[in-house]
Each structure stands twice: as structure tokens, then as C-alpha cells.
C-alpha positions as CSV (number, residue, x, y, z in Angstrom):
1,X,6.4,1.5,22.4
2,X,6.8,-1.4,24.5
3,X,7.4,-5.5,24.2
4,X,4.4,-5.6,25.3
5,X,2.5,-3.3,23.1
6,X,4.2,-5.0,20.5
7,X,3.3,-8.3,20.9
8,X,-0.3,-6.9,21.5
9,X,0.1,-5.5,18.1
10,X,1.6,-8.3,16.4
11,X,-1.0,-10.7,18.0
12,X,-3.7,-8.2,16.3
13,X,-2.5,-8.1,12.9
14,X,-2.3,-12.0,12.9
15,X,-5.6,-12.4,13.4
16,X,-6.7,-9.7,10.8
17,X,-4.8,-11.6,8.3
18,X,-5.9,-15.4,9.8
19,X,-9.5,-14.1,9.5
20,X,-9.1,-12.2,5.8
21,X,-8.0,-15.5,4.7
22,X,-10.2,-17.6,5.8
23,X,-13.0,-15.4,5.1
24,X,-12.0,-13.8,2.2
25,X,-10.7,-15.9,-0.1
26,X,-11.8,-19.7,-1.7
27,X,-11.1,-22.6,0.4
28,X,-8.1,-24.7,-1.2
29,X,-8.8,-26.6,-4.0
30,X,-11.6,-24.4,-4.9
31,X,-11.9,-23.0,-8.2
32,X,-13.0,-19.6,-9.3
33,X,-16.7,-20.9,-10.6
34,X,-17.3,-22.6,-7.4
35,X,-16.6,-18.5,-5.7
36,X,-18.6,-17.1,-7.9
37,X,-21.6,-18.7,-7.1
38,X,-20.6,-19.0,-3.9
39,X,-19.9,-22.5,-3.1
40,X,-22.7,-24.0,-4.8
41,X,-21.7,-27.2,-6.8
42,X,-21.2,-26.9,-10.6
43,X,-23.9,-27.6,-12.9
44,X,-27.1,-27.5,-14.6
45,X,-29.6,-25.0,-12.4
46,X,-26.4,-23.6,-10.4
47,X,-27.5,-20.0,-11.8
48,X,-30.7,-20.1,-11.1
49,X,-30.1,-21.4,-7.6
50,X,-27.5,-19.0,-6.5
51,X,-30.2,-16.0,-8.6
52,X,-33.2,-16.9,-6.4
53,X,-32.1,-18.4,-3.4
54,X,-29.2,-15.8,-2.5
55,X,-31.9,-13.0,-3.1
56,X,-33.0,-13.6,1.0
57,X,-30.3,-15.7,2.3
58,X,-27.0,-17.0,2.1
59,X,-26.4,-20.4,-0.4
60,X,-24.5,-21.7,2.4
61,X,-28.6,-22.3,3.9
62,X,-28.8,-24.1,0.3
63,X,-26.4,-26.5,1.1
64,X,-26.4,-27.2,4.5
65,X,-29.8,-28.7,4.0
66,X,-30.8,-32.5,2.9
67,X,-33.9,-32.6,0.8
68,X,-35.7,-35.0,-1.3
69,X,-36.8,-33.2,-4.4
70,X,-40.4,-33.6,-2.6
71,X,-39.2,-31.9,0.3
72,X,-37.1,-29.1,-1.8
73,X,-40.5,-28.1,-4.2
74,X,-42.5,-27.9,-0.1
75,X,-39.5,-25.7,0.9
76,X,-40.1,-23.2,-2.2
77,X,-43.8,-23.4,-1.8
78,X,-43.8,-22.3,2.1
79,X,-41.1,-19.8,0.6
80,X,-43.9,-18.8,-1.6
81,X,-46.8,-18.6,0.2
82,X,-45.4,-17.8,4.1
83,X,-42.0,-15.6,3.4
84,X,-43.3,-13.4,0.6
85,X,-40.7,-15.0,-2.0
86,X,-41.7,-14.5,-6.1
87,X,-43.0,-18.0,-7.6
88,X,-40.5,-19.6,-9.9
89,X,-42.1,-19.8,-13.2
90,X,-40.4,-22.6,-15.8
91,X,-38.4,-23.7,-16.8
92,X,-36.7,-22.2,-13.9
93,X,-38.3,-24.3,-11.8
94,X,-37.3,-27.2,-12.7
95,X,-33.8,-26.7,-13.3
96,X,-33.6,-25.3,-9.1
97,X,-35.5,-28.6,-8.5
98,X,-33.2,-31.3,-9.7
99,X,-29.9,-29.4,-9.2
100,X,-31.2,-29.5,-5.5
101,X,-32.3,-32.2,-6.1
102,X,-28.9,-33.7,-7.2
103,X,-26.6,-32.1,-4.8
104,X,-28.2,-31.1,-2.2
105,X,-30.5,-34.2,-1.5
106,X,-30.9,-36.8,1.5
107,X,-27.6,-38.4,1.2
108,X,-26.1,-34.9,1.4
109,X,-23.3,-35.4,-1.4
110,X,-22.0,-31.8,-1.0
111,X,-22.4,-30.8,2.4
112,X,-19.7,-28.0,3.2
113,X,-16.7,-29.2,5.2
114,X,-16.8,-26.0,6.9
């Protein structure tokens, strides 16, 4: 084998590991509730958010947006009606409503840092 292939190989592995880590495992300072519902601010409606909304997309969607609670009930309607998604009967509803509501709203409180 030579330096060269070496160094190729090295260079390889490196990023393997680089990317398993930043990929694979919680950012620092997260904690193992905050991985299983991946990323999604603790609290009340948390569930129910990461049940429906994680059915067709990613969370990470979830909280990249910033929505009144007006704007969040429209975005489940035209999830509804347009995209084929299951209504949310209560009191599900309203739980998904004012944890988005809460953390996910206008002033964007929880916007991921990455």
C-alpha cells in the first residue's frame, strides 16, 4: 500500500466517523427525550406532534416553521383537505395546536441551531 493510499484511506474513515457523529448521535447538550421525539421541544402535545406530523415528514419541517396558532390550525387544514392527511379529532387537536403554538410560533423560540 502506499502513503498515498493511506492517507486516501485515512482521509475516508475520518469523514465516516465526522458524518456518524454528526448524524447519528444527539447534538451536545441534548438529552435522550429531546432524541426521541426527534428534536421536538419537551412538553404538553410533544407526542402527538412527533405521532402525526412525522407520519409524512420530518419534525425538523415542524420546527423550522413560525406560525401563529391561526396559521398552524390553516397548515393542518390544507394538510387535510389538499395532501390527503387524516383529520385530527380532539382532544388531539388541540394539544398539536398550542404546543405549536407555544414553540414553534412567530417569534420562533425553538428554531434549530442546525
Amino acid at each position: 500500500m502506499t502513503k498515498t493510499s493511506l492517507r486516501r484511506g485515512a482521509a475516508k474513515a475520518f469523514l465516516l466517523a465526522s458524518t456518524l457523529f454528526a448524524f447519528g448521535s444527539p447534538s451536545l447538550g441534548q438529552d435522550a427525550d429531546e432524541d426521541e421525539f426527534e428534536g421536538l421541544v419537551a412538553g404538553s402535545g410533544q407526542e402527538e406532534v412527533l405521532i402525526y406530523c412525522s407520519a409524512c415528514h420530518s419534525t425538523r419541517i415542524v420546527q423550522q416553521q413560525g406560525l401563529s396558532r391561526d396559521e398552524w390550525a390553516e397548515t393542518l387544514e390544507w394538510m387535510v383537505e389538499d395532501q390527503g392527511m387524516s383529520e385530527i379529532e380532539e382532544p388531539d387537536l388541540t394539544l398539536i395546536l398550542d404546543y405549536l403554538a407555544k414553540n414553534y410560533n412567530i417569534d420562533r423560540p425553538n428554531f434549530p441551531a442546525n
